[in-house]
C-alpha positions as CSV (number, residue, x, y, z in Angstrom):
1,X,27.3,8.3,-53.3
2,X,29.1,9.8,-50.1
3,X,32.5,10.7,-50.4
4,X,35.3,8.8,-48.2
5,X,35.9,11.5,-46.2
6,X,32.0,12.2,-45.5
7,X,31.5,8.2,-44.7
8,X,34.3,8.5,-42.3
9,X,33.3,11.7,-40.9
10,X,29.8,9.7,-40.2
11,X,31.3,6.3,-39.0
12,X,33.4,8.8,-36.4
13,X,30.8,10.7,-35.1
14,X,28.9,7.3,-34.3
15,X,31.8,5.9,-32.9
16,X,32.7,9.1,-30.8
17,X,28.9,9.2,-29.3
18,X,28.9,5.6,-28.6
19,X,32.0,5.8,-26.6
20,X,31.5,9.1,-24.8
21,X,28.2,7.6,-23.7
22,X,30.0,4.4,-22.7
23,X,32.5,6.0,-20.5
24,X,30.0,8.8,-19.3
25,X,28.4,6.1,-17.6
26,X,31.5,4.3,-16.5
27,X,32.6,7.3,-15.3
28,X,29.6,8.4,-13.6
29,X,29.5,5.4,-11.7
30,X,32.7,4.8,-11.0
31,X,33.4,8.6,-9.9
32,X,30.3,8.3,-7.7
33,X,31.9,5.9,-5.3
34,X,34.3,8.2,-4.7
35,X,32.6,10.8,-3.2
36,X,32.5,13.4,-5.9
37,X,30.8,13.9,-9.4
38,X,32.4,13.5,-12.7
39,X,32.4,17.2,-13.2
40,X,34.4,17.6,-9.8
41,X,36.6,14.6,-11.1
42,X,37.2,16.5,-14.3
43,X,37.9,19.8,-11.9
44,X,40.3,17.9,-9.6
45,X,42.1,16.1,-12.6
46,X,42.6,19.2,-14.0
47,X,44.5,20.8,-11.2
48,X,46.3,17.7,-10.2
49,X,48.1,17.2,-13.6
50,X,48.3,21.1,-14.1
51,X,49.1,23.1,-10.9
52,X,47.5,25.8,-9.2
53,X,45.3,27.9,-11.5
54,X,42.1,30.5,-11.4
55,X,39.1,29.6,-11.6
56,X,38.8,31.7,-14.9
57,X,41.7,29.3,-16.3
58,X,40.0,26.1,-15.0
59,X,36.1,27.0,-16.2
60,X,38.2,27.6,-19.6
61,X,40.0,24.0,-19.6
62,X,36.6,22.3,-18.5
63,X,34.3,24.0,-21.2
64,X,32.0,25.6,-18.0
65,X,30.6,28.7,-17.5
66,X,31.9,30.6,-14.6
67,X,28.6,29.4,-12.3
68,X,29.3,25.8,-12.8
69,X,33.1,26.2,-12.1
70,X,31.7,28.1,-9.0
71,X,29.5,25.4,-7.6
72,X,32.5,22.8,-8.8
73,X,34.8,24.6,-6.4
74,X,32.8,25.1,-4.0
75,X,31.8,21.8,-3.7
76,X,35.8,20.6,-3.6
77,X,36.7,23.3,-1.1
78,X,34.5,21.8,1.4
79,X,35.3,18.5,0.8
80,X,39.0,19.5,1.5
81,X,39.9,17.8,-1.7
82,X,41.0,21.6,-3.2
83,X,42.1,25.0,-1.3
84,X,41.9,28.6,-2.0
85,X,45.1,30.7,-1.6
86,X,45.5,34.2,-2.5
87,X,47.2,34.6,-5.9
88,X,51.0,35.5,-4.9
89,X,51.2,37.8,-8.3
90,X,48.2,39.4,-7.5
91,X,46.5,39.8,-4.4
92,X,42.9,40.2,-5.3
93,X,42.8,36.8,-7.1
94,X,42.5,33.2,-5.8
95,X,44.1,30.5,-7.0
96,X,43.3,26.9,-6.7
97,X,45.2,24.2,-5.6
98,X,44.9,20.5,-4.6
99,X,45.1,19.4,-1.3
100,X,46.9,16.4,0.1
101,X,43.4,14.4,0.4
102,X,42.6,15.3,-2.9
103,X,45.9,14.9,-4.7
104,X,45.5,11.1,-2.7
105,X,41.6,10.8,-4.3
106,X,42.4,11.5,-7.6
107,X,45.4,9.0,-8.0
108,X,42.7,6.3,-6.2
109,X,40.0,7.8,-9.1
110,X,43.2,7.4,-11.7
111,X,44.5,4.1,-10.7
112,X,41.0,2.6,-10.4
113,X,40.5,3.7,-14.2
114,X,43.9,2.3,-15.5
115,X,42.3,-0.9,-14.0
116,X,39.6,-1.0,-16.3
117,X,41.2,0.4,-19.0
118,X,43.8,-2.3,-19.0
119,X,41.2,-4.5,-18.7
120,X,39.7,-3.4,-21.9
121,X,43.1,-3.7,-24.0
122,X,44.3,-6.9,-22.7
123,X,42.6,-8.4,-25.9
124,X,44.0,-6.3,-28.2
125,X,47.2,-6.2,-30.2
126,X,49.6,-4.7,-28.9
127,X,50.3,-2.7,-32.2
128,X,46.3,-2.0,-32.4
129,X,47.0,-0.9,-28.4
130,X,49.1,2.1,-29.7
131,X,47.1,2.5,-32.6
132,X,44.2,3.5,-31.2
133,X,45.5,5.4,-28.1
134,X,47.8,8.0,-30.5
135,X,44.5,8.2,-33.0
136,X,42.3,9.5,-30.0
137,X,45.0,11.4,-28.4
138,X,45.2,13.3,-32.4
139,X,41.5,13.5,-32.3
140,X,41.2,14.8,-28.9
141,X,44.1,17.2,-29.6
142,X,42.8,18.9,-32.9
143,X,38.9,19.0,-31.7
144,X,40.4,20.8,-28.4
145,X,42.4,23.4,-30.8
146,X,39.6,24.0,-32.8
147,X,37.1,24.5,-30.4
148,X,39.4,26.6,-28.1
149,X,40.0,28.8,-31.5
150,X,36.2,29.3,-31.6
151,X,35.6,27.2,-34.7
152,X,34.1,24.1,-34.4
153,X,32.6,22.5,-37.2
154,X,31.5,24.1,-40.5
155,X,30.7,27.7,-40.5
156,X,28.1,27.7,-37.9
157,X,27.7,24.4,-36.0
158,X,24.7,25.7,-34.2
159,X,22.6,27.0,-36.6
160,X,19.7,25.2,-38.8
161,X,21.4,25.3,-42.2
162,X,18.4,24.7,-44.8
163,X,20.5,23.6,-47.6
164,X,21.9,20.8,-45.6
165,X,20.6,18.4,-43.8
166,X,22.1,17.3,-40.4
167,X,22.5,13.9,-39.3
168,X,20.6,12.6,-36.1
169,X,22.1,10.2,-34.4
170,X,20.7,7.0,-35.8
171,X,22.2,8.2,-39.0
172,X,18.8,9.3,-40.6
173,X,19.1,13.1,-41.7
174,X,16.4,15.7,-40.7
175,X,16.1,19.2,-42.4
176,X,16.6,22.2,-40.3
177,X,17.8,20.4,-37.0
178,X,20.4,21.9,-35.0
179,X,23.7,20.1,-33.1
180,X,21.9,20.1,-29.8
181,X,18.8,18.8,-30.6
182,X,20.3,15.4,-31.7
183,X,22.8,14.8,-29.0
């Protein structure tokens, strides 16, 4: 018999998947009609709502290697939706900013989502509204701190562990399979 905890831990991780891969998709097409990816979205959003940064601080917010973030910027730069400037505290560093056009893209991006996500609520409670917007802004808080802090989940999320067996996505469990081979 699982524990409570465990059964929850399971029902979440199925309900997290499901609706990352639901708004993946939403995303990607609704990002696409805007002229950039949902990576360069994610890149843009980031600055908009956070100021002028380094690329080092933005490949760090995003979860990207410095490569990525590389091709990311690039990508916005020549678009005109982000500028380089030299950092004013020191010299050899860039720092990125939004531009006017992209600061203008991102709240079209932005509104165009609050569309559909008011769409989605408008059937809902408006108690089960707030509900469920302060439990995934928790979620999404703590699994940024811990992942940030370099601990994910359990000792070592990555590796086979052969005295437990990992969960696949359909919920069946398969001995010796790591987190990436199920996602």
């Amino acid at each position: 018999m699982k524990s409570d905890l465990t059964r929850d831990a399971v029902a979440l991780t199925e309900a997290v998947a499901e609706l990352v891969r639901v708004y993946q998709f939403r995303d990607r097409d609704q990002i696409c009609c805007h002229d950039i990816s949902v990576t360069q979205c994610y890149a843009l959003e980031a600055l908009a709502q956070n100021g002028p940064m380094r690329s080092t601080a933005l490949a760090a917010r995003l979860y990207l290697d410095k490569s990525t973030t590389s091709r990311v910027v690039t990508a916005l730069v020549r678009k005109r939706y982000v500028e380089q400037r030299r950092d004013p505290a020191d010299g050899r560093a860039v720092t990125l900013r939004v531009t006017s056009a992209g600061r203008a893209l991102y709240r079209r991006i932005n509104d165009d989502l609050v569309a559909q996500q008011k769409a989605l609520l408008a059937d809902l409670d408006p108690d089960l509204r707030a509900g469920v917007t302060l439990a995934i802004s928790r979620l999404a808080r703590a699994a940024d701190a811990r992942f940030r802090s370099g601990f994910s989940v359990g000792a070592c999320a990555c590796a086979p562990q052969d005295d437990v067996p990992a969960l696949s996505t359909s919920g069946s469990t398969t001995k010796g399979m790591t987190r990436g081979e199920h996602h």
